[in-house]
SEGUDREN-407464 format. One record per residue: residue number from 1; residue in one letter; x, y, z of N, C-alpha, C, O, CB in turn. Coordinates in Angstrom, 3 decimals. Each point is the difference from the previous one (the first is absolute). Glycine has a CB too. Layout:
BEGIN
NODE num residuo      nc1      nc2      nc3     cac1     cac2     cac3      cc1      cc2      cc3      oc1      oc2      oc3     cbc1     cbc2     cbc3
NODE NUM       A        X        Y        Z        X        Y        Z        X        Y        Z        X        Y        Z        X        Y        Z
...
This chain:
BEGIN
NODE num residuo      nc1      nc2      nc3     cac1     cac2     cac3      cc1      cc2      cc3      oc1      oc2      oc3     cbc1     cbc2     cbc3
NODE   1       X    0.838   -1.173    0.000   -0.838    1.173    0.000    0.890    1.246    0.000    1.056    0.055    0.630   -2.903   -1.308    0.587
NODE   2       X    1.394    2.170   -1.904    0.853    1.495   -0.313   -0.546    0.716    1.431   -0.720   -0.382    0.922    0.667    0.740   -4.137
NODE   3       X    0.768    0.858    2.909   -0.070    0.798    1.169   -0.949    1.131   -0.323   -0.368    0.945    0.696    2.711   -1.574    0.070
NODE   4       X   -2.737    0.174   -2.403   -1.134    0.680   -0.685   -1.221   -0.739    0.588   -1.051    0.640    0.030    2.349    0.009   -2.297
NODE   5       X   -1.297   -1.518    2.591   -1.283   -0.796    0.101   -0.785   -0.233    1.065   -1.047   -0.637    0.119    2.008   -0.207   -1.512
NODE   6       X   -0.025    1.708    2.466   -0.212   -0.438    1.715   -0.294    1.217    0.285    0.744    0.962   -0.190    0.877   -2.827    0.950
NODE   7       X   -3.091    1.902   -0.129   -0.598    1.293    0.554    0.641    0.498    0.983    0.647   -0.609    0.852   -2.554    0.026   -1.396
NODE   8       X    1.647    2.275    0.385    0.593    0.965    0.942   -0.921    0.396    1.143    0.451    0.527    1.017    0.880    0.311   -2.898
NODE   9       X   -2.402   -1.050    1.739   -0.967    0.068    1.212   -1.273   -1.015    0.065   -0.089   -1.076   -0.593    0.781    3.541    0.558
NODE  10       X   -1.485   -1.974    0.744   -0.705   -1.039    0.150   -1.558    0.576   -0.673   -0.966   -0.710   -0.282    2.608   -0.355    2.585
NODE  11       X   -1.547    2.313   -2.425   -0.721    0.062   -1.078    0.443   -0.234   -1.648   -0.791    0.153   -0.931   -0.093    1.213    2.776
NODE  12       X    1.993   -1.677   -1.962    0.380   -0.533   -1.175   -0.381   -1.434   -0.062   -0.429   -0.497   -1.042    2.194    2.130    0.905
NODE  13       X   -1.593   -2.405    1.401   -0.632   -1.427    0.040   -1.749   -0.146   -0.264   -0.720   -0.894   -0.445    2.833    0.444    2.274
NODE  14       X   -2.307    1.614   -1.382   -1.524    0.017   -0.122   -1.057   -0.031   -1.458   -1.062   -0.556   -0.281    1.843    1.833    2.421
NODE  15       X    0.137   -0.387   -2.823   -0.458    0.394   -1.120    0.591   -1.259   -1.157   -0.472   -0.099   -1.132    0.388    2.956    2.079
NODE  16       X    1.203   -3.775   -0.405    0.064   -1.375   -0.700   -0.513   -0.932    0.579    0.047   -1.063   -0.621    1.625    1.530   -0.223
NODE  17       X   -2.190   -0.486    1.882   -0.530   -1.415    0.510   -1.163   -0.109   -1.052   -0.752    0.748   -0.624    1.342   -0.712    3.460
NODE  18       X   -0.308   -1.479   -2.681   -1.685   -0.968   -0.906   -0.812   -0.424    0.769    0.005   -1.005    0.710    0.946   -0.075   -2.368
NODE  19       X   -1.912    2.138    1.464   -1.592   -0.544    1.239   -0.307   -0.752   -0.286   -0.233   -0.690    0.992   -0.831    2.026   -0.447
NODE  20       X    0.761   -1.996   -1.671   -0.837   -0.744   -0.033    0.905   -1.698    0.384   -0.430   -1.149    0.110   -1.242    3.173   -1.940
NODE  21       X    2.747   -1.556    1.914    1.280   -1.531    0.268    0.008    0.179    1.558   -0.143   -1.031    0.657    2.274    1.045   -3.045
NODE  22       X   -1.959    1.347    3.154    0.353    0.518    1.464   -0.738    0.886    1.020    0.400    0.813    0.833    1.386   -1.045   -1.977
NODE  23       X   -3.029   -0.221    0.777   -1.118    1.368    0.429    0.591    0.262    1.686    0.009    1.157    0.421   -2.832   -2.031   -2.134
NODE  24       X    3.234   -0.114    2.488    0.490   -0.143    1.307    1.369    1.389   -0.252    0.063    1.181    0.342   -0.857   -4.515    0.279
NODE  25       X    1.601    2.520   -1.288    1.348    0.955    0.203   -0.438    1.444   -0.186    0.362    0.966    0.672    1.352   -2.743   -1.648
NODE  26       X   -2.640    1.754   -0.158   -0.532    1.896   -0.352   -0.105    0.865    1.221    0.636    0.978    0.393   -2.304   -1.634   -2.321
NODE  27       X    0.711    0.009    2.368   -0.696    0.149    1.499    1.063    0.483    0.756    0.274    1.191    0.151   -1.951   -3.085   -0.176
NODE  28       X    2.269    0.942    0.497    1.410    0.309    1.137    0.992    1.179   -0.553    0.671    0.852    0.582   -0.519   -3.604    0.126
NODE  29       X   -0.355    2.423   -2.096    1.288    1.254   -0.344   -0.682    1.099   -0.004    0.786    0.947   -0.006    0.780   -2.068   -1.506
NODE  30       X   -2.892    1.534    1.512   -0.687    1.211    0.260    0.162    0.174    1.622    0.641    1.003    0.311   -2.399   -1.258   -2.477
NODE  31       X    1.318   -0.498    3.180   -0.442    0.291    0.903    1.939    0.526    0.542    0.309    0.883    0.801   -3.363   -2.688   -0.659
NODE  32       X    3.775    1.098   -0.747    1.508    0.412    0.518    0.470    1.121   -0.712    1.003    0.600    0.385   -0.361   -2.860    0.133
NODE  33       X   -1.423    2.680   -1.760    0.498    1.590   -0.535   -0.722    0.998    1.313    0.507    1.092    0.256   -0.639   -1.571   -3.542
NODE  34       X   -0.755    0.110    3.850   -0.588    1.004    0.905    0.293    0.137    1.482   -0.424    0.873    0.757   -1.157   -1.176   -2.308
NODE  35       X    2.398   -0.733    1.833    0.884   -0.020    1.302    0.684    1.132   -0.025    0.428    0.177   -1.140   -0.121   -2.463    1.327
NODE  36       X    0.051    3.290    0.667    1.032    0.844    0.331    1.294   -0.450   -0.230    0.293   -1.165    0.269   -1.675    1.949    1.180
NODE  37       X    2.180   -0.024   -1.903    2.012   -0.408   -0.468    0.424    0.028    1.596    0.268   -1.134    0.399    0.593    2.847   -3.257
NODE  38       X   -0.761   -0.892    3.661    0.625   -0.342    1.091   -0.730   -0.050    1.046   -1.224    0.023   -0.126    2.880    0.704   -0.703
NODE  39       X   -0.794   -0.839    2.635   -0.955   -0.247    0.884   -0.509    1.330    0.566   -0.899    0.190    0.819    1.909   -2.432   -0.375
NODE  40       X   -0.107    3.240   -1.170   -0.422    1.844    0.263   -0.927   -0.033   -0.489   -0.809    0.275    0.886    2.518    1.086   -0.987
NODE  41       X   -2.202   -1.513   -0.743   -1.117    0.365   -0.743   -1.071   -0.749    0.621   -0.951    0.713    0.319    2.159   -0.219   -2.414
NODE  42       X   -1.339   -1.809    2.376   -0.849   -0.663    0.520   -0.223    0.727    1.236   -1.146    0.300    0.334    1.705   -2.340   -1.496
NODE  43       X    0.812    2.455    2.115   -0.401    1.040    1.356   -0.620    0.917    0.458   -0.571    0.117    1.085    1.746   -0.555   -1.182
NODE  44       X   -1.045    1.240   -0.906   -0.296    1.366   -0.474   -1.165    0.273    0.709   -0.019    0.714    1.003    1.007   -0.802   -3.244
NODE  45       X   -2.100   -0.532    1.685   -1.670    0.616    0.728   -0.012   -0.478    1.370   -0.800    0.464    0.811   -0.824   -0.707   -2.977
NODE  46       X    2.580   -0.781    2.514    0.127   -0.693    1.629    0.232    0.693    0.955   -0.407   -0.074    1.160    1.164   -1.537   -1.851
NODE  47       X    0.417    2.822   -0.169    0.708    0.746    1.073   -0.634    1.078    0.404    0.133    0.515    1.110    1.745   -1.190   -1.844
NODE  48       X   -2.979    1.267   -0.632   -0.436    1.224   -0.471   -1.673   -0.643    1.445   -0.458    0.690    0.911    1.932    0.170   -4.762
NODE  49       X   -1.805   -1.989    3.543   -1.256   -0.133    0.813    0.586    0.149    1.390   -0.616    0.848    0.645   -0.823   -2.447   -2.261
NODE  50       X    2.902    0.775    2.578    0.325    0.386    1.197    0.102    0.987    0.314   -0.181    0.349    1.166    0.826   -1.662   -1.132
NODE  51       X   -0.284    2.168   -1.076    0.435    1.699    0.679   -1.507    0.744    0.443   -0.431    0.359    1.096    2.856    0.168   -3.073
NODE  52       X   -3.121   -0.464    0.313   -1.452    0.583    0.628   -0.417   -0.771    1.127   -0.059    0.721    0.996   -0.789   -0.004   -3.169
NODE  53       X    0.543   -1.877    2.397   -0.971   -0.677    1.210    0.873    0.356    1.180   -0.596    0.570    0.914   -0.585   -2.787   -2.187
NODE  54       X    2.524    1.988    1.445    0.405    0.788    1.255   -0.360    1.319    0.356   -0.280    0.268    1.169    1.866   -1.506   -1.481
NODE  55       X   -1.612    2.431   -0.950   -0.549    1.180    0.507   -0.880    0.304    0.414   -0.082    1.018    0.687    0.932   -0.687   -1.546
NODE  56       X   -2.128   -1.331    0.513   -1.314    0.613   -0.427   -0.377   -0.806    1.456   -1.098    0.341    0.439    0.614    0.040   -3.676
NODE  57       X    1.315   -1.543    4.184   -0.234   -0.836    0.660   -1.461   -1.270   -0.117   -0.648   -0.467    0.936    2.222    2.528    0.157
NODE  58       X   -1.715   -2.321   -2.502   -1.259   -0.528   -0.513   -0.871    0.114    0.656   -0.528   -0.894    0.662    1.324   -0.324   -1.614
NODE  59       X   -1.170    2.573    0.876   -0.913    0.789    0.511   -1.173    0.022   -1.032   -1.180    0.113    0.334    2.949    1.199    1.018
NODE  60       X   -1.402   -1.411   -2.423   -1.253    0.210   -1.395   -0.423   -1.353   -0.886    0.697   -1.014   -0.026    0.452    3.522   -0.441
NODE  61       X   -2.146   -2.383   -0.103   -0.744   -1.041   -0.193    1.275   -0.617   -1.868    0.811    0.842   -0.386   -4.260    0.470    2.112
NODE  62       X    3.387   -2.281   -2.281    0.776   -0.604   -0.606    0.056    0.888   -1.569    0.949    0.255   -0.742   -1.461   -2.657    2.394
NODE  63       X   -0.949    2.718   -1.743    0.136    1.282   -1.522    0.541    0.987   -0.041    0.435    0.432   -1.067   -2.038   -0.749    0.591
NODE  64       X    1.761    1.088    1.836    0.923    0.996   -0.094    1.531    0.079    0.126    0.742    0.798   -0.572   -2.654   -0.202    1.171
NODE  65       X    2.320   -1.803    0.458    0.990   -0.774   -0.314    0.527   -0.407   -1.107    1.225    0.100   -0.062   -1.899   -0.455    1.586
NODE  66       X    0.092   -0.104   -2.482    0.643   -0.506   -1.286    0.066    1.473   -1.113    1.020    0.229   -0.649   -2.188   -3.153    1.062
NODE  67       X    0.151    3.666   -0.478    0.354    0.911   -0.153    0.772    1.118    0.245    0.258    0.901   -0.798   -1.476   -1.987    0.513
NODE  68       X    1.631    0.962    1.620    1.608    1.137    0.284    0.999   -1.061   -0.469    0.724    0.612   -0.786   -1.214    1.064    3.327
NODE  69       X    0.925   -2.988   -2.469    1.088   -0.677   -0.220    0.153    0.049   -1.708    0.969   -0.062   -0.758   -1.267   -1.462    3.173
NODE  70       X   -1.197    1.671   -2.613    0.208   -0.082   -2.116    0.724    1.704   -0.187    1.071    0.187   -0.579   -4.179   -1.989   -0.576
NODE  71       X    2.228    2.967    1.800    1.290    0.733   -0.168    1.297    0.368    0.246    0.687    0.669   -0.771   -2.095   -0.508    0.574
NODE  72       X    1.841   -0.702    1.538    1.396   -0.536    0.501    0.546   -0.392   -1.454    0.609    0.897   -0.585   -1.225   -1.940    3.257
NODE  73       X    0.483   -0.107   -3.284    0.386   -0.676   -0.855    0.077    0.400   -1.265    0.968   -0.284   -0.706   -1.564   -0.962    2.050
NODE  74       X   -0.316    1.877   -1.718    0.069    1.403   -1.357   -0.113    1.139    0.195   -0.844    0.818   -0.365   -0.003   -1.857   -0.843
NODE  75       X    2.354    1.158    2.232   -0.073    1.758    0.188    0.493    0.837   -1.390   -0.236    1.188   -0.221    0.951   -1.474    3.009
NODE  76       X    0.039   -0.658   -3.677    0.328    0.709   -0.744   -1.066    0.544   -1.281    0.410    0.703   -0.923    1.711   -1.846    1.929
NODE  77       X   -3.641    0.653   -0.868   -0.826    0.333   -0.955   -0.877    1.268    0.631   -0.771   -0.028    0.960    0.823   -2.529   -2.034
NODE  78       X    0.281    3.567    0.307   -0.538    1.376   -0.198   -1.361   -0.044    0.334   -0.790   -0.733   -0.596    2.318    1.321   -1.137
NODE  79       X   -1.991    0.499    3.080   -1.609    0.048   -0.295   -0.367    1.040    0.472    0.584    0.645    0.872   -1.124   -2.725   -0.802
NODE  80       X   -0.805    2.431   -0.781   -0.722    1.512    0.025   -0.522    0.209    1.172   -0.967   -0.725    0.234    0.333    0.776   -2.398
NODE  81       X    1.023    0.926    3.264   -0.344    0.207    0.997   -1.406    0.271    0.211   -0.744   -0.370    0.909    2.847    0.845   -0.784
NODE  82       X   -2.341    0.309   -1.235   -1.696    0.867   -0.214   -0.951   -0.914   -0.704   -1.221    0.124   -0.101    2.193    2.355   -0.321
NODE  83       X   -0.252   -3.353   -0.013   -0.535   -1.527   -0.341   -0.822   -1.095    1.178   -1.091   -0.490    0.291    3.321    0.779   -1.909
NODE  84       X   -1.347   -0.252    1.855   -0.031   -0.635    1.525   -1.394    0.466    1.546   -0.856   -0.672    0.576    3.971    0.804   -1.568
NODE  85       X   -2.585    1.526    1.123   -1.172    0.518    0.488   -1.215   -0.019   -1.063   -0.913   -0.819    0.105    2.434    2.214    1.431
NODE  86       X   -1.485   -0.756   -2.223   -1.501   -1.039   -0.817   -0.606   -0.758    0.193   -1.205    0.155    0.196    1.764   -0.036   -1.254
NODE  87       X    0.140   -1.435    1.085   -0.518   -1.253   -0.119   -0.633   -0.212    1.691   -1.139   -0.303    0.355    3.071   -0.637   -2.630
NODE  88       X   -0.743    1.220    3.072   -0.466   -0.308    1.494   -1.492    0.774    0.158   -1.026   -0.401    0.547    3.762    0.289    0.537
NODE  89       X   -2.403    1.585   -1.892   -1.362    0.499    0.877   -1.189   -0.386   -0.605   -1.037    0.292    0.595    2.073    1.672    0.183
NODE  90       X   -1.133   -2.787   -2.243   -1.563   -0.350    0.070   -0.308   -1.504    0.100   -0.811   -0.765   -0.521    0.356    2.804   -0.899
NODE  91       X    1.746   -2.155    2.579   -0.736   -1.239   -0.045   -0.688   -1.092    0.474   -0.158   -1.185   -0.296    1.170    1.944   -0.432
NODE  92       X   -1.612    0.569    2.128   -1.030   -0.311    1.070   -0.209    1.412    0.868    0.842    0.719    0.539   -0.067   -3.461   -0.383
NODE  93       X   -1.925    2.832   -0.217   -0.893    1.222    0.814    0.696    0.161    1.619    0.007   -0.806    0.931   -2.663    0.081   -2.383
NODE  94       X    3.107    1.836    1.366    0.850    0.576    0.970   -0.579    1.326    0.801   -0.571    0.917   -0.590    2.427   -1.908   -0.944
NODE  95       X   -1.655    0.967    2.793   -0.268    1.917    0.301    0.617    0.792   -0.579   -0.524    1.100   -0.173    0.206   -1.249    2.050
NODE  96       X    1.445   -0.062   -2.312    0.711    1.449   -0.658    0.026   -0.927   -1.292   -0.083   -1.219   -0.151    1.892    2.945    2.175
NODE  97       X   -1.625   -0.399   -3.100   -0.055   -0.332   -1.405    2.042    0.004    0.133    0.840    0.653    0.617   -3.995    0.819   -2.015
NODE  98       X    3.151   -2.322    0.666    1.595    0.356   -0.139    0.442    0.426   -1.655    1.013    0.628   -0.307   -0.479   -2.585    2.474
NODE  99       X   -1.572    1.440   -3.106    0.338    0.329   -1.539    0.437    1.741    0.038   -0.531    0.731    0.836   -1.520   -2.828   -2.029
NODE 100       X    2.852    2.522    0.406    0.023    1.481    0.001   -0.438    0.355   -1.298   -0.091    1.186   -0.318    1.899   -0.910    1.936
């Protein structure tokens, strides 16, 4: 076998496997393209969930929880502040109006 002939990843294995000869192997080589590359990466939301739940002393119910740790985790995605108040304020009848 050449060194032409031997896949470089495993989505290269993917896109040659024969389903209809290996429907099993397909399977596994998908479910292993979607594994995380290292054990950082696999850590990552582990460390990001200990830090919030120590602060917050799991004090709050599990939706708002997963929601501060999802932004922990994508701090780096940009968001509209005036966006944001928007959305909160209609989206249950309050004493004070907060929309401006």
């Amino acid at each position: 076998m050449r060194n032409q002939d031997i896949p470089q990843s495993i989505s290269d294995l993917i896109l040659n496997c024969d389903i209809d000869m290996y429907p099993n192997i397909k399977k596994k080589l998908c479910i292993m393209a979607t594994l995380p590359v290292s054990v950082a990466a696999a850590e990552r939301p582990f460390s990001t969930l200990r830090r919030v739940k120590s602060w917050l002393r799991s004090s709050m119910v599990e939706d708002r929880l997963t929601g501060l740790a999802l932004l922990h985790v994508h701090k780096n995605v940009p968001i509209d502040v005036n966006d944001v108040i928007t959305r909160f304020g209609r989206r249950r009848k309050r004493k004070i109006d907060f929309v401006i």
